[in-house]
VEXFINU-895042 format. One record per residue: x, y, z of N, C-alpha, C in turn. Coordinates in steps of 0.05 Angstrom, whole numbers, padded with zeros to 5 digits, always signed. Layout:
XYZXYZXYZ;...
//
This chain:
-01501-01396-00706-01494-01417-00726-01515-01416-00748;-01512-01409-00773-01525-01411-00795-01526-01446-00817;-01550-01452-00816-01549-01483-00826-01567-01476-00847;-01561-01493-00860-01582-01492-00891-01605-01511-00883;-01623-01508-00891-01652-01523-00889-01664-01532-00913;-01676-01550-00923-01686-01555-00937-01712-01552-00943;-01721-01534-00962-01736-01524-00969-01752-01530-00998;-01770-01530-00996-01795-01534-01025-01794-01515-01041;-01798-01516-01069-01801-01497-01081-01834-01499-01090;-01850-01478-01084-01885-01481-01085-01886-01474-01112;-01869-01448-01129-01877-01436-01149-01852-01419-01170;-01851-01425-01202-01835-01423-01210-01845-01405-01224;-01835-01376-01239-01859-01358-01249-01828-01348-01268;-01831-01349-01289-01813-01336-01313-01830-01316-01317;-01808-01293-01304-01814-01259-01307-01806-01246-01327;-01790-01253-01348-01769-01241-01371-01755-01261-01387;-01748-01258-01400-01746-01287-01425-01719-01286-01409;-01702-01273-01390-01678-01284-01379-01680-01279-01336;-01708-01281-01338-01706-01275-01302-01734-01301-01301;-01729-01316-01282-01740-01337-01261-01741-01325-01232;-01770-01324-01228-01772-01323-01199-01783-01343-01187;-01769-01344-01161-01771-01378-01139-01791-01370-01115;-01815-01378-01109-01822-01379-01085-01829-01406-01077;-01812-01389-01046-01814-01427-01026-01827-01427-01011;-01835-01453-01003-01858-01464-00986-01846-01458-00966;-01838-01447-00942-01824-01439-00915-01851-01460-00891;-01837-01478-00885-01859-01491-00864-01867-01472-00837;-01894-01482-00824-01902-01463-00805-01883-01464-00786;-01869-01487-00782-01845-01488-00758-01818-01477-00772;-01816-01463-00787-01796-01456-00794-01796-01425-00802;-01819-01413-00798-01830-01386-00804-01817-01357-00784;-01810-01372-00760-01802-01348-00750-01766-01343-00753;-01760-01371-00765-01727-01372-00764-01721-01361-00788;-01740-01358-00811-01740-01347-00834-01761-01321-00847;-01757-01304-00820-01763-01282-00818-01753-01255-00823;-01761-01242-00832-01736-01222-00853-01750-01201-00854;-01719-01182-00861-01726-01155-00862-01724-01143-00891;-01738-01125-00901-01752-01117-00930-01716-01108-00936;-01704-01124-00955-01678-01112-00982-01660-01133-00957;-01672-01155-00943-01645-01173-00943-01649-01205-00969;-01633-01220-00958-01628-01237-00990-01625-01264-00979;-01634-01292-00988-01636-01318-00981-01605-01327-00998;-01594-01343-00984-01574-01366-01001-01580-01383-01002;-01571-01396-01018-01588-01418-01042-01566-01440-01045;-01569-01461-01035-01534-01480-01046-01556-01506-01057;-01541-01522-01082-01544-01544-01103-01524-01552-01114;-01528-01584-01115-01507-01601-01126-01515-01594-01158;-01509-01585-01176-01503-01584-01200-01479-01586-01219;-01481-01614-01234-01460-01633-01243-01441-01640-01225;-01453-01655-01198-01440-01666-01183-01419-01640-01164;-01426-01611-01165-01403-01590-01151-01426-01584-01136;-01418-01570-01123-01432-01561-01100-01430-01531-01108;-01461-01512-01109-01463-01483-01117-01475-01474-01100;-01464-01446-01087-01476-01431-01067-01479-01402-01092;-01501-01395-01077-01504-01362-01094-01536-01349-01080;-01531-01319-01064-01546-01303-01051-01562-01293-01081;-01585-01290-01068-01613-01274-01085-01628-01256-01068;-01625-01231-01064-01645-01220-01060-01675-01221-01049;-01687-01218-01030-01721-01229-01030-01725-01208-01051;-01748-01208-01074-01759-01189-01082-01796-01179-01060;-01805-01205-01050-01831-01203-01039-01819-01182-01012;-01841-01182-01000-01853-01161-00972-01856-01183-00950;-01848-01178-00927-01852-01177-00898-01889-01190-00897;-01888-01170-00903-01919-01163-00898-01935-01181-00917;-01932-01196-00932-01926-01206-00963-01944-01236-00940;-01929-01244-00928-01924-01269-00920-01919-01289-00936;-01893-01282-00953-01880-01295-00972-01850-01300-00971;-01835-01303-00990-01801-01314-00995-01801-01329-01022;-01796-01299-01042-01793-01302-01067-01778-01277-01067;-01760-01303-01089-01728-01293-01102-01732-01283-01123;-01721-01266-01149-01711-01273-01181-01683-01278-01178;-01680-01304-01210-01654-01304-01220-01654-01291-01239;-01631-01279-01245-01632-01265-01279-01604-01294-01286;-01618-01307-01310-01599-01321-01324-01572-01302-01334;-01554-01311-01321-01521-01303-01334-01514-01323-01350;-01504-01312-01379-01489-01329-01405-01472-01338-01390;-01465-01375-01388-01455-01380-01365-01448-01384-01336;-01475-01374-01326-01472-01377-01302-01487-01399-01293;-01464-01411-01272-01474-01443-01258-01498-01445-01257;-01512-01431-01233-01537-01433-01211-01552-01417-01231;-01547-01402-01239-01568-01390-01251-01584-01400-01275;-01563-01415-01295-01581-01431-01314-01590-01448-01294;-01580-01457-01278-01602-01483-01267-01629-01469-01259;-01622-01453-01239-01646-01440-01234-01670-01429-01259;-01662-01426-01276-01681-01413-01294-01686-01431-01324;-01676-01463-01319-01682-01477-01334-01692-01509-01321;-01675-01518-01297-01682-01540-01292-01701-01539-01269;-01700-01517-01246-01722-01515-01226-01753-01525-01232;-01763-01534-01221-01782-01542-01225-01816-01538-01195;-01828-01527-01193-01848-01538-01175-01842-01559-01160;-01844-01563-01135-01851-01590-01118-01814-01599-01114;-01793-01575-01126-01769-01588-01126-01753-01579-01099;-01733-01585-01094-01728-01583-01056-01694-01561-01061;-01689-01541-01054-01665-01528-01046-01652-01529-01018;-01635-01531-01009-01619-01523-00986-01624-01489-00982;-01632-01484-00959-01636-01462-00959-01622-01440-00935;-01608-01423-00936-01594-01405-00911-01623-01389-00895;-01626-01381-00878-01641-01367-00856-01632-01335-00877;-01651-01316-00879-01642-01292-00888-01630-01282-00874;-01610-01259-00890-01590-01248-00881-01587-01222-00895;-01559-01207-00881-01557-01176-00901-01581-01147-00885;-01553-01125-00888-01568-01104-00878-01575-01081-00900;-01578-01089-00917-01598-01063-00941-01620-01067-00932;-01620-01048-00908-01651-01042-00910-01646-01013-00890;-01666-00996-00879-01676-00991-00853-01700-00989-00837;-01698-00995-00810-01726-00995-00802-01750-00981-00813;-01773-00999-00807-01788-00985-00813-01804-00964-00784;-01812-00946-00794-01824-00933-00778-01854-00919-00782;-01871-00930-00771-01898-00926-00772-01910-00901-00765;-01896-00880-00740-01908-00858-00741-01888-00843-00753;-01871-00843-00778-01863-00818-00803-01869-00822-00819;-01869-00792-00834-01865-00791-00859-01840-00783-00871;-01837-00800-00892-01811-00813-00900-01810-00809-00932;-01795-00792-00948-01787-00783-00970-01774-00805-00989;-01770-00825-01003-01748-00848-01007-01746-00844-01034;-01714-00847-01042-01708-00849-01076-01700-00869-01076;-01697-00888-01100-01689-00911-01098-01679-00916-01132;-01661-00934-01129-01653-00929-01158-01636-00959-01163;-01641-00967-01182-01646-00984-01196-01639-01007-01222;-01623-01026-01228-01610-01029-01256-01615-01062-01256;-01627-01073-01277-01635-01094-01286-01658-01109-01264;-01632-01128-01249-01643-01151-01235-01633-01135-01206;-01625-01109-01205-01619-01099-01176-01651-01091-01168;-01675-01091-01185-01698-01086-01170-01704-01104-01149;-01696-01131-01140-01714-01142-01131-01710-01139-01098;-01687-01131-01083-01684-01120-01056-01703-01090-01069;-01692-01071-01083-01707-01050-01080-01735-01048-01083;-01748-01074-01089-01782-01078-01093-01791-01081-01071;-01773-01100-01055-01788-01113-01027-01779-01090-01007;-01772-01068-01011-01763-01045-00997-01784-01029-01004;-01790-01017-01026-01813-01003-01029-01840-01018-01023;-01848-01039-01030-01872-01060-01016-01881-01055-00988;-01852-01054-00973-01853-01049-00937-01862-01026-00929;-01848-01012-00944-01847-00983-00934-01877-00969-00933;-01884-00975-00962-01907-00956-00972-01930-00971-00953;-01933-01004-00950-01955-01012-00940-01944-01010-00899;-01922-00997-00894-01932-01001-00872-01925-00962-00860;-01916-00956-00873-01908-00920-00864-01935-00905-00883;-01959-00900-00874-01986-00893-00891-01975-00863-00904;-01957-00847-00896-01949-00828-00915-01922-00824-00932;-01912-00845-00919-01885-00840-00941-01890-00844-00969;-01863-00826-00990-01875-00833-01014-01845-00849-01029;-01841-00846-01044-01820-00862-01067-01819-00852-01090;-01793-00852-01096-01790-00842-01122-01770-00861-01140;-01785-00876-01158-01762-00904-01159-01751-00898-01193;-01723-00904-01199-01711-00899-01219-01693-00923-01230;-01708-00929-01253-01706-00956-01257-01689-00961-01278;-01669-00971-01289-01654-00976-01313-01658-00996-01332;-01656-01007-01347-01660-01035-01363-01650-01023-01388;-01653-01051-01415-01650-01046-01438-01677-01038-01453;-01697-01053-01451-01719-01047-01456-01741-01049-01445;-01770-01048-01459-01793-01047-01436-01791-01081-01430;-01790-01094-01452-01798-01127-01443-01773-01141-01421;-01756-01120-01421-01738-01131-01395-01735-01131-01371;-01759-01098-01379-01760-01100-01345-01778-01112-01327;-01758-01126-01307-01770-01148-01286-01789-01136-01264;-01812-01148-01263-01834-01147-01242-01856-01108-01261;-01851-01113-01277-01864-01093-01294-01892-01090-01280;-01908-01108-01289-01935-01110-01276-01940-01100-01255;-01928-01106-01232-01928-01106-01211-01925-01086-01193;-01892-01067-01208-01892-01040-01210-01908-01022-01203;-01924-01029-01233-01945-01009-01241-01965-01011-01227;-01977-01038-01220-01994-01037-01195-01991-01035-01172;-01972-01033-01165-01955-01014-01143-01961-00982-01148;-01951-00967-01164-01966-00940-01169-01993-00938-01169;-02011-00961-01173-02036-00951-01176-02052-00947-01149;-02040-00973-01134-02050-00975-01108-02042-00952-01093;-02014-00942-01093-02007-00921-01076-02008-00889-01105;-02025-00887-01106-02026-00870-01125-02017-00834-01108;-01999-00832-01118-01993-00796-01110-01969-00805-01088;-01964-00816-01074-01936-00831-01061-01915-00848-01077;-01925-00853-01102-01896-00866-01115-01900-00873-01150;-01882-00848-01155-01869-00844-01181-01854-00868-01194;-01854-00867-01223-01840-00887-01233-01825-00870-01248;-01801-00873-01260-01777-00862-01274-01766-00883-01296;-01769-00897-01313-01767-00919-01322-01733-00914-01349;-01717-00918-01341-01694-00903-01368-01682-00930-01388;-01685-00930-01408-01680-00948-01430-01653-00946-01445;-01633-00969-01447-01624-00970-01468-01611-00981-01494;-01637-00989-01501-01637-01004-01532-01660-00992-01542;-01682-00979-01529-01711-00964-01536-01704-00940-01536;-01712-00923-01560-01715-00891-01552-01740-00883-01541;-01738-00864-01521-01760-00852-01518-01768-00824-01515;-01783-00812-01524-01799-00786-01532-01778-00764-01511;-01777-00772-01482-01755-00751-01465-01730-00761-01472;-01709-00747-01479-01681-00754-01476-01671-00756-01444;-01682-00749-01432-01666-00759-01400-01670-00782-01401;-01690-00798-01411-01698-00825-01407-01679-00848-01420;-01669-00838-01438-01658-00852-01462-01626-00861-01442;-01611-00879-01442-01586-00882-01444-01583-00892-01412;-01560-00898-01408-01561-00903-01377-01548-00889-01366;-01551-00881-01331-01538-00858-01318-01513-00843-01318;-01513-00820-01323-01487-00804-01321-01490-00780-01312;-01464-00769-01300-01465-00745-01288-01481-00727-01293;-01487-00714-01317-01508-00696-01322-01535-00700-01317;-01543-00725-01329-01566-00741-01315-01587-00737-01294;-01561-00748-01275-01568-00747-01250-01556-00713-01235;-01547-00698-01242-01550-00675-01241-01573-00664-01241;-01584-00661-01273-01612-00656-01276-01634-00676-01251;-01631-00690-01247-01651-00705-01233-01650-00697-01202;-01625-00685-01197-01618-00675-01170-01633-00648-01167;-01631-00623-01189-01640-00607-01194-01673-00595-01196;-01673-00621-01209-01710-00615-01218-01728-00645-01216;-01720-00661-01199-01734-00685-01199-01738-00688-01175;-01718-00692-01159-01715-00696-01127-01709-00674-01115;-01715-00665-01094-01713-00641-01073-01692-00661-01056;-01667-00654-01053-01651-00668-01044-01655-00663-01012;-01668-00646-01007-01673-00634-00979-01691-00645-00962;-01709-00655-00984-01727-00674-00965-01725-00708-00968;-01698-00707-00979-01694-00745-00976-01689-00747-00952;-01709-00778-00944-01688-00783-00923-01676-00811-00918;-01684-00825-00945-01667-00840-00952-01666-00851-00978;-01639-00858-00984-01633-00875-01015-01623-00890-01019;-01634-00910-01028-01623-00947-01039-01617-00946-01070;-01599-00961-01071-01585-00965-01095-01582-00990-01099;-01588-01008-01116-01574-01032-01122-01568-01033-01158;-01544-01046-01156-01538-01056-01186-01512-01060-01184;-01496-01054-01208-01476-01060-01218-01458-01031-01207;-01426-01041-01196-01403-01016-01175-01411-00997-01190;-01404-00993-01215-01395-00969-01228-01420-00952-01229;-01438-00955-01225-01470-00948-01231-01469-00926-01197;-01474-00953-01180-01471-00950-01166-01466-00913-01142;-01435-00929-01147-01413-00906-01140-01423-00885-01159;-01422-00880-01175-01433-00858-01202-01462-00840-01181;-01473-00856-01183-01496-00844-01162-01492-00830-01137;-01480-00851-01117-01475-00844-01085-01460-00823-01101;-01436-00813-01116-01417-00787-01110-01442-00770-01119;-01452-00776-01147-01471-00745-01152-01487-00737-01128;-01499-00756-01123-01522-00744-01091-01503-00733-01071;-01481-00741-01066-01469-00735-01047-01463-00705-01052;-01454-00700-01075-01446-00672-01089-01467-00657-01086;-01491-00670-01090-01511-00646-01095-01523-00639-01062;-01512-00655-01045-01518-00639-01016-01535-00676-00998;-01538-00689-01012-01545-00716-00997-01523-00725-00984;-01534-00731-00943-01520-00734-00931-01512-00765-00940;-01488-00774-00939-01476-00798-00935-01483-00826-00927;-01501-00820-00900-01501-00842-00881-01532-00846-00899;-01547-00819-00908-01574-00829-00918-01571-00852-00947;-01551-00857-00953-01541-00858-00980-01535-00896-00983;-01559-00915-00977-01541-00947-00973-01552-00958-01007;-01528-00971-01009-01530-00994-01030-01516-01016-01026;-01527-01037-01046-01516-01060-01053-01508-01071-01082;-01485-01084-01080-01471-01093-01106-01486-01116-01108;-01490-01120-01133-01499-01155-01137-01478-01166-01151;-01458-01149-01160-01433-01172-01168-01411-01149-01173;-01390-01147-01172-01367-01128-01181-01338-01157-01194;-01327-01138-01206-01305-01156-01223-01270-01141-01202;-01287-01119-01185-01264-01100-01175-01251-01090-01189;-01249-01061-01183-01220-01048-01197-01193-01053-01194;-01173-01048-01210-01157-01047-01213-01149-01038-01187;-01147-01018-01183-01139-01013-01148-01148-01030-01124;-01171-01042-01130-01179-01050-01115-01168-01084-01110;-01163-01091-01133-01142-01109-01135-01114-01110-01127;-01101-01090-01134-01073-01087-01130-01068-01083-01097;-01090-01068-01082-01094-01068-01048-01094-01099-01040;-01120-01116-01058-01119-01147-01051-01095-01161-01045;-01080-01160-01067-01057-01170-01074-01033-01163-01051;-01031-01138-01048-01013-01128-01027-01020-01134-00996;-01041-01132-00992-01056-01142-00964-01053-01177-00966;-01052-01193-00986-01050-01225-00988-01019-01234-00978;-01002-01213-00987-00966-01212-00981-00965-01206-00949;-00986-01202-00944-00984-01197-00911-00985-01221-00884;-00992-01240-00903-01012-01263-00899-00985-01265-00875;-00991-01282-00843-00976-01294-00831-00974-01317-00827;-00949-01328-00836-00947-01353-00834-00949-01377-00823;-00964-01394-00823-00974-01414-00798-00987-01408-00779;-01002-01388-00786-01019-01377-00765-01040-01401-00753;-01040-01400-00729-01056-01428-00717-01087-01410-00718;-01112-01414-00727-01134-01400-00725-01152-01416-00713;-01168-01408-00693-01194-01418-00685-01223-01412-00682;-01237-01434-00695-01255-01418-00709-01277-01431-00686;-01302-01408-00681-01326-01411-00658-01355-01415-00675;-01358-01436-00671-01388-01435-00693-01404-01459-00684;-01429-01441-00675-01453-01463-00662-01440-01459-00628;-01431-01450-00617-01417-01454-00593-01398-01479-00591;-01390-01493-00619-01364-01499-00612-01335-01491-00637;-01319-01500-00628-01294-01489-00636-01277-01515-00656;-01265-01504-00676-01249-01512-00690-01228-01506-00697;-01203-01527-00694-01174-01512-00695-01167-01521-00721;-01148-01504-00732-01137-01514-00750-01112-01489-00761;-01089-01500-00777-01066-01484-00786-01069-01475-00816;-01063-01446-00816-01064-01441-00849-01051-01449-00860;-01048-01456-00883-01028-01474-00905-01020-01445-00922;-00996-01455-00939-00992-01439-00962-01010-01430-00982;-01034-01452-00985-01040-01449-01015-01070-01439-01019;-01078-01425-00987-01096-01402-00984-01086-01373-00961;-01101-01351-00972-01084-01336-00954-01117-01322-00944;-01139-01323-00940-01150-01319-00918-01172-01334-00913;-01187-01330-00882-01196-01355-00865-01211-01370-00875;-01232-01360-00886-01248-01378-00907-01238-01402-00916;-01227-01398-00941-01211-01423-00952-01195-01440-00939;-01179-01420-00912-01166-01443-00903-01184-01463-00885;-01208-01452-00876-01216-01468-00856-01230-01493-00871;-01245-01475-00899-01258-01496-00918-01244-01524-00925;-01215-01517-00932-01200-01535-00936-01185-01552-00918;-01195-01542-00892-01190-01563-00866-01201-01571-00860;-01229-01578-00864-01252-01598-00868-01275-01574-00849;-01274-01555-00838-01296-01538-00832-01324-01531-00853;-01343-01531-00830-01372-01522-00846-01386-01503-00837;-01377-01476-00862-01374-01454-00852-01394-01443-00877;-01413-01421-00868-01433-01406-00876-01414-01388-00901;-01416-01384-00925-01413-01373-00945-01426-01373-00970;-01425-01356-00990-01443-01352-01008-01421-01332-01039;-01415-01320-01040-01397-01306-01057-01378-01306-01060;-01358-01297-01034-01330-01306-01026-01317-01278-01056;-01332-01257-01050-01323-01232-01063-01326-01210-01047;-01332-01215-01015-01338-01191-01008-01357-01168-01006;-01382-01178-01014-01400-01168-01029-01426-01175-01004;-01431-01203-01003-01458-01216-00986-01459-01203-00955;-01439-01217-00954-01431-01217-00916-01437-01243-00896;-01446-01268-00924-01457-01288-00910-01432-01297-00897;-01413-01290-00901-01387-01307-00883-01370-01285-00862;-01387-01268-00849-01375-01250-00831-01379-01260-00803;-01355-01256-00794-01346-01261-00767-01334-01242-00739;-01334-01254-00725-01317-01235-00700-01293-01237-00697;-01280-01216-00697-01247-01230-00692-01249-01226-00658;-01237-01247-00644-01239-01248-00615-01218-01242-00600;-01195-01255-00619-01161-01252-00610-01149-01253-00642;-01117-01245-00635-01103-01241-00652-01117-01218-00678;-01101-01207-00701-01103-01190-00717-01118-01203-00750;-01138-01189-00766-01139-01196-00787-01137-01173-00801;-01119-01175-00833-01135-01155-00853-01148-01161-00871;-01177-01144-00880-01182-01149-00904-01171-01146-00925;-01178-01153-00954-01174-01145-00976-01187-01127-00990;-01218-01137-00988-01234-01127-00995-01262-01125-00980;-01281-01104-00977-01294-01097-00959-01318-01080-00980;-01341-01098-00980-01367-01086-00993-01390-01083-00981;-01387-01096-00964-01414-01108-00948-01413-01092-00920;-01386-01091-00895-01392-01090-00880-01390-01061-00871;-01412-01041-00864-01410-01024-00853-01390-01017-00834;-01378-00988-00834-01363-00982-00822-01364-00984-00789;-01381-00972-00776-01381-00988-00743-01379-01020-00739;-01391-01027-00757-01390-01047-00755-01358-01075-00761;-01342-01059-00769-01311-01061-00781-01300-01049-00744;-01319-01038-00736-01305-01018-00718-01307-01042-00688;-01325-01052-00690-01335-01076-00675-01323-01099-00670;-01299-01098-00699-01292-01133-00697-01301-01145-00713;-01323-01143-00734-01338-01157-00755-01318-01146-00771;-01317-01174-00783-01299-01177-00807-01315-01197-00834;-01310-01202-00862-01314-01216-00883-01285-01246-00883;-01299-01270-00870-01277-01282-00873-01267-01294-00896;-01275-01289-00920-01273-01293-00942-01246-01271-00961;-01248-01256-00941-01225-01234-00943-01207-01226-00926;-01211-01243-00902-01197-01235-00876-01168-01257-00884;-01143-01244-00875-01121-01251-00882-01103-01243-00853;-01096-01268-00838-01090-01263-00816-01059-01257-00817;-01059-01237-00796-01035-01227-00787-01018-01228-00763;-01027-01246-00749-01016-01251-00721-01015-01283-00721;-01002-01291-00690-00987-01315-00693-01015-01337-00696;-01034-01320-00673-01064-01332-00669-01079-01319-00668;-01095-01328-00680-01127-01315-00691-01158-01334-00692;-01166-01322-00665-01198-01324-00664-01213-01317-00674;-01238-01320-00690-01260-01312-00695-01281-01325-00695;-01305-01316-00690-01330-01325-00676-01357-01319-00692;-01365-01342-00709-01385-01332-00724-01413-01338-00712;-01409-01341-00693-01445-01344-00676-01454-01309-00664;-01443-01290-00698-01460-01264-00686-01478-01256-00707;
//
C-alpha cells in the first residue's frame, strides 16, 4: 500500500532561471521507508487552486548523499511546476509518495563497470543521482556522460557536474552539446542525430566495453539513441531509459484507441490495496481501471496516468487486462502480471488486481 506522507521542505535552491530544486526534511522515523535506489523518482501531490496535482520528479541527490532532492524545470503552463518553482517556499509541507521506479541497476562494489549515459535538459537529474552512486561506491568504474541543453546557463546542476569530474578525475568525461551556442567542435553544436551518434559510437565510446547505458529525456531523443547503439553492436538489455513526458505517436495512439474499443462491458473489478479489497463496476464514461476505480470513490496510488511513471502498477490476479500503452513496465515484468492501471482496459467479465506489490 503506497500512502503519501507529509513532508517538510528544508531547502529551496533555484538552479536555472527555469529549474527549482526541492530538498526535504525526511524524519529519522521515516528514513528507512524513504529509502531509495540511485535514478528512482518521489511523487509529489498539492492542492493548487483548490484541484488536487500529482506529478513524479526524479531524485537528482545520491543514496550515499543522505539526502532527497528533486528539480522542477518550470513548463509554460504547467500546474505543479509553476507552483513549484514560484510559490514553494522553505519550512513549507508537501504530501509525499515513498520512492519508486526501476531506472537504475545494482550497484556492485567488486566491478569495474564502463557507463554511458546520456542526457537532455531536466532528464539529468535521475542520470546525476546514477552517476553520484556509481562512481562513489564502484572505486573503478568510469562514465562517460552526454549532455544536451540550449545553452551553458541552462544547464542544470553545472557546478556540480564539474565537480563531479574533478573529484573523480580520469573516470568521468563530460560531453556537453548545445543548441542555441556555437561551439569551436561541430559535433557539439546541434542536438542528436544519426550521424552524431554514429561518430560517437565510432570514436568516443568502445561499444565493447559498455556495460551499461541510461538515457533520459524526451521519446524521440530517446529511441534515436537506443536504435543507433543498438546498430552499432550495444546489447539491448544493456540499453535502460526513461521518458519524462511523451505526447505519443500517432501509432501509438491509434493502438490506444483500438485497445479502448475492447473495453468489456460492466466488467465487475476488484481492487486489493493495503490488504483490503474494493469492489466496484466500470461505467461507460472510463475505459481503464484507474479512472474507473478513481471515480468510484477509491484511493489509489498514481502520478501521470500516461504510462510513463509506473506509480499506478498492479497485479492482475483474475480475469484479463489490455494495455494501451506501456513505457514503464519492463518486459518480464508484463510477463508476471504487472500491469499500468492507468492503461489497463479490462477484458473479461471479472477482473482482480492487487496493488500491494
Amino acid at each position: 500500500m503506497n500512502d503519501f506522507y507529509t513532508i517538510k521542505v528544508a531547502e529551496v535552491t533555484k538552479e536555472t532561471n527555469e529549474c527549482t530544486s526541492l530538498t526535504f526534511d525526511i524524519p529519522q522515523e521515516l528514513k528507512e521507508k524513504f529509502a531509495y535506489k540511485q535514478g528512482q523518482y518521489l511523487t509529489l501531490k498539492a492542492m493548487i487552486n483548490g484541484e488536487e496535482v500529482r506529478r513524479s520528479y526524479s531524485l537528482c541527490s545520491s543514496p550515499v548523499e543522505d539526502k532527497w532532492q528533486v528539480a522542477v524545470k518550470q513548463i509554460e503552463g504547467g500546474l505543479f511546476s509553476t507552483y513549484a518553482c514560484t510559490d514553494i517556499k522553505a519550512g513549507d509541507e508537501l504530501e509525499v509518495l515513498p520512492p519508486n521506479g526501476n531506472f537504475y541497476t545494482e550497484v556492485d562494489t567488486t566491478k569495474s563497470k564502463d557507463y554511458i549515459v546520456f542526457a537532455a535538459g531536466s532528464g539529468i537529474t535521475p542520470i546525476l543521482s546514477i552517476i553520484k552512486t556509481h562512481l562513489a561506491k564502484e572505486p573503478n568504474s568510469t562514465f562517460k556522460l552526454f549532455y544536451l541543453n540550449r545553452t551553458v546557463k541552462s544547464i542544470i546542476f553545472k557546478e556540480e557536474i564539474e565537480a563531479l569530474k574533478n573529484t573523480y578525475f580520469g573516470r568521468f568525461e563530460i560531453f556537453y552539446f548545445l543548441t542555441k551556442e556555437h561551439r569551436d567542435i561541430p559535433l557539439l553544436n546541434g542536438r542528436f542525430t544519426s550521424e552524431k551518434l554514429q561518430i560517437l559510437a565510432s570514436k568516443v565510446i568502445d561499444i565493447k566495453e559498455v556495460d551499461e547505458c541510461f538515457i533520459c529525456g524526451p521519446e524521440e531523443m530517446i529511441f534515436l539513441i537506443r536504435d543507433e547503439l543498438a546498430a552499432a553492436g550495444l546489447p539491448k538489455e544493456k540499453i535502460h531509459y526513461e521518458l519524462f513526458f511523451t505526447g505519443g505517436s500517432d501509432a501509438d495512439k491509434a493502438k490506444a484507441a483500438k485497445i479502448a474499443e475492447q473495453k468489456f462491458e460492466g466488467t465487475k473489478v476488484t481492487i486489493i490495496d493495503g490488504g483490503k479489497e474494493f469492489h466496484f463496476a466500470m461505467d461507460d464514461e472510463h475505459d481503464n481501471i484507474l479512472d474507473g476505480a478513481l471515480a468510484a470513490g477509491a484511493d489509489l496510488p498514481f502520478a501521470c496516468k500516461g504510462g510513463v511513471c509506473s506509480t499506478c502498477k498492479c497485479k492482475v490476479v483474475e480475469g484479463t487486462v489490455e494495455m494501451k500503452i506501456n513505457y514503464a513496465l519492463e518486459k518480464d515484468e508484463v510477463e508476471k502480471g504487472l500491469v499500468l492501471s492507468c492503461q489497463a482496459v479490462p477484458t473479461a467479465e471479472n477482473v482482480v488486481v492487487d496493488f500491494d506489490v
